[in-house]
C-alpha positions in Angstrom: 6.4 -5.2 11.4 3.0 -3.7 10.7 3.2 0.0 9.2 0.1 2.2 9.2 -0.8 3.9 6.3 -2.2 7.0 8.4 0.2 9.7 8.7 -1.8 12.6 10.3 -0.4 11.2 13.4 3.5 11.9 14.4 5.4 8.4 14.5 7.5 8.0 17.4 10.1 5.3 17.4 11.1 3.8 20.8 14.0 2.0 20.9 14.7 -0.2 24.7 15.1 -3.5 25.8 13.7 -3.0 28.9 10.4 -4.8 28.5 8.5 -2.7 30.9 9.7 0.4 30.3 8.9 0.3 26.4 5.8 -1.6 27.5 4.9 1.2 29.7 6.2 4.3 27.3 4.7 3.2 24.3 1.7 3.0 25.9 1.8 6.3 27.4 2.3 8.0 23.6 -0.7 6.1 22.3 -2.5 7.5 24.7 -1.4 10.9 23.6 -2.1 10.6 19.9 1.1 9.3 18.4 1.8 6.1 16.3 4.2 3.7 18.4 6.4 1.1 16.7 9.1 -0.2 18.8 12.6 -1.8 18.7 14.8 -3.9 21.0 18.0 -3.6 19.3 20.0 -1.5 17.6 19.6 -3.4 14.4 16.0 -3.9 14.6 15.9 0.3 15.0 17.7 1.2 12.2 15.3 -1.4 9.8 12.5 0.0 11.3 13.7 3.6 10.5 13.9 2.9 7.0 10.6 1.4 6.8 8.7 2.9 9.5 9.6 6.9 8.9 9.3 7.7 12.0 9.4 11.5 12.7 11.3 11.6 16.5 13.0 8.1 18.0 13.5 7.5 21.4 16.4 5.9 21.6 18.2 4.3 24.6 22.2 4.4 24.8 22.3 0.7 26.2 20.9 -1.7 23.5 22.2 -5.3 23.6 24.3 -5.2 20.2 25.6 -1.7 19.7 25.2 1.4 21.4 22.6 4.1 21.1 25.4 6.4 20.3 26.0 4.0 16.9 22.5 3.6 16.1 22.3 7.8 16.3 25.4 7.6 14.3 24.1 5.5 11.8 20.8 7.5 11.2 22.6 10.8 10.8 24.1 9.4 8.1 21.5 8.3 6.2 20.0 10.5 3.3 16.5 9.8 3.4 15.4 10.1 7.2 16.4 12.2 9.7 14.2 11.9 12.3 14.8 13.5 15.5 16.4 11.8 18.3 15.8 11.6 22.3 18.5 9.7 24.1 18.0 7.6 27.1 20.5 6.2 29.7 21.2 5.8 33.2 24.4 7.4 33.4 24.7 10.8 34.6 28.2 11.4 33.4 28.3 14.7 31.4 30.8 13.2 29.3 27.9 10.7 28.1 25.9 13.6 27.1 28.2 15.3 24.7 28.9 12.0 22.8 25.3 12.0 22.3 24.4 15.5 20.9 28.2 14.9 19.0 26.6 11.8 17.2 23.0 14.0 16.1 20.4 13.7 19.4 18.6 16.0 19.7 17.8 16.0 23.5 19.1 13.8 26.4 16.9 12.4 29.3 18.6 10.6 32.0 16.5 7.1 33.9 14.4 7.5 36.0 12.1 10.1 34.2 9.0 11.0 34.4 6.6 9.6 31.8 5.2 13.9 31.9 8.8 14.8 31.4 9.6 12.8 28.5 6.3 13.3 26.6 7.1 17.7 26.8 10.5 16.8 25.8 9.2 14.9 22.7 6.3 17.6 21.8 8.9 20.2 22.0 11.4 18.4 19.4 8.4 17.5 17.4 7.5 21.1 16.9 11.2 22.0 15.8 10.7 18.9 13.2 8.3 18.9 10.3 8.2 15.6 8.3 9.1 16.6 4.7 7.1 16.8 1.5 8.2 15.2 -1.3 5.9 17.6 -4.0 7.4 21.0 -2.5 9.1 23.0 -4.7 11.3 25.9 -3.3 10.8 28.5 -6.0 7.0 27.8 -5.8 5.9 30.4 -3.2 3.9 33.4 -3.1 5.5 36.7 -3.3 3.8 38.1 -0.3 5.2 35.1 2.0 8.4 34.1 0.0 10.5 36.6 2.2 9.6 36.1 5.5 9.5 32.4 4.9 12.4 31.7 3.6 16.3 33.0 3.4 18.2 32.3 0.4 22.1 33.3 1.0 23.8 31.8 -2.9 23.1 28.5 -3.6 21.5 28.3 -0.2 17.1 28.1 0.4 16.4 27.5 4.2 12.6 27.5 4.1 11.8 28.7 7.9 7.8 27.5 7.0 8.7 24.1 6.0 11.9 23.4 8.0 13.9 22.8 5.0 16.9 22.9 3.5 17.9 23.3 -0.6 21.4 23.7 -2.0 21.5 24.6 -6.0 17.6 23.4 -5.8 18.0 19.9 -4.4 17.1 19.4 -0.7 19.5 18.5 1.8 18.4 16.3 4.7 19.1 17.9 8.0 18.5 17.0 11.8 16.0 18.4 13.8 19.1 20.1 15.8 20.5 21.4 12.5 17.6 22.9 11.4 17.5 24.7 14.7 21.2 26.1 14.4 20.5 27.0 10.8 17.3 28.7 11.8 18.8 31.0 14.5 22.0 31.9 12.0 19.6 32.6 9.6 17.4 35.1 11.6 20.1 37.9 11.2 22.3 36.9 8.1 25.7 38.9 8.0 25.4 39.2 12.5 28.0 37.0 14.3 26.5 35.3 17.1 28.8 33.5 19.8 29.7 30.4 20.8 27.8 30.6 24.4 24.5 31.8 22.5 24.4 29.2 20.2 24.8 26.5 22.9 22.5 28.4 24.8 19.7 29.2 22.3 20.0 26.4 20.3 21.1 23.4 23.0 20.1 25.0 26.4 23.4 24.0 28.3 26.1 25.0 29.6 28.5 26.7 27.2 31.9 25.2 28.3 30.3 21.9 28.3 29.4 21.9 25.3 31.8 23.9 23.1 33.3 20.9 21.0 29.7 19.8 19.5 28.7 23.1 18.1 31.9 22.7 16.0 30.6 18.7 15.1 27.5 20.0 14.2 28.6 22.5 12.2 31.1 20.9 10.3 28.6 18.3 10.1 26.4 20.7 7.9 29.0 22.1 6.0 29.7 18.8 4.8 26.4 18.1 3.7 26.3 21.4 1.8 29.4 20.8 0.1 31.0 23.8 -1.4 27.7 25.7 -0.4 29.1 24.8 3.0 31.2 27.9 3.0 28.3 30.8 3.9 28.5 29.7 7.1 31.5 31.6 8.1 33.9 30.9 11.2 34.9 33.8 13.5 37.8 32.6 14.9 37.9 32.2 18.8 34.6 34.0 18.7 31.4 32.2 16.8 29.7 31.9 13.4 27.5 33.6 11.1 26.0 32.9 8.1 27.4 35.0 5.1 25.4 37.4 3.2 25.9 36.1 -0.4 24.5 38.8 -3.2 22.5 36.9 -5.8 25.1 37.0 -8.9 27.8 35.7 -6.6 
């Protein structure tokens, strides 16, 4: 599989073994300015994530060897990408939808959708993800900017310009969806903010819906920041909130 060397444009991954449809879809986002590769199989997807880069994927749950859900799965896990991730399915079942944002999505659209839909549904994520770059260094910012850029809480840089993450100076890869919990914690350090806000800020649905995966995703970070993991404090029955951590601490 071909990659282009040109990344000024954002690569979009689609992932469906309907024919037409990613016939059709990757069409439609070449027309808008984006650089299409495509995949027919869960295996095929995950090869082409790890050579392709692709910043969003657009990923169907029913693929012919394993299920979207794993393929999410399996991208989450990996160090090196996280791209962010639009699910696609004909099932309506709400149930479906939590196992998706539970595995990393990022958004959920349900066949048939409109071409217009989708392609505001990927713009949004794809201004909520910014592809990384390797040469930034976290303690290389101007004085003027460093504050309102970024919030350091311990061990922890979240870099709101760059949408990135360092623990102890070494980045940690997070989702497009994780950076966008981390981001709204992170406005008002010390602050408790609820269960229903987050889910409604951060996902935009319903709360009770969708109260398990806010605890996936968080634990999900935690885990990737290892003992830093702990400023991001539980208020039991209530919410979270990341901890205010002075800087000898």
């Amino acid at each position: 599989m071909h990659v282009r060397a040109l990344r000024s444009q954002p690569r979009i991954l689609v992932v469906e073994d309907e024919v037409d449809l990613s016939t059709s879809l990757s069409y439609s986002l070449r027309a808008g300015g984006y650089d299409v590769q495509e995949a027919d199989c869960g295996e095929a997807a995950l090869q082409a994530v790890a050579r392709f880069h692709p910043d969003l994927v657009v990923l169907d749950i029913m693929l012919p060897d394993m299920s979207g859900f794993e393929v999410c799965r399996r991208i989450r896990a990996s160090a090196e990408n996280q791209p962010a991730v639009v699910m696609l399915t004909a099932k309506t079942q709400e149930l479906d939808r939590v196992a998706g944002f539970e595995v990393g999505a990022d958004d959920y659209v349900t066949k048939p959708f409109s071409i217009r839909e989708l392609m505001l549904r990927i713009e949004a994520r794809l201004k909520s993800h910014r592809p990384a770059h390797h040469d930034f260094n976290p303690e290389r910012k101007d004085a003027s900017t460093q504050d309102e850029e970024r919030v350091k809480i311990g061990p922890l840089i979240i870099d709101k310009a760059e949408h990135r993450v360092f623990v102890d100076q070494e980045e940690v890869h997070v989702s497009a969806l994780e950076m966008r919990l981390l981001l709204y914690l992170a406005r008002t350090p010390g602050k408790m903010r609820t269960r229903k806000e987050l889910l409604t800020e951060v996902w935009g649905y319903h709360p009770e819906v969708l109260s398990r995966t806010l605890d996936t995703h968080i634990k999900r970070i935690r885990d990737k920041f290892g003992d830093a993991g702990k400023v991001i404090q539980t208020v039991r029955g209530v919410g979270y909130r990341l901890a205010v951590v002075k800087d000898n601490e």
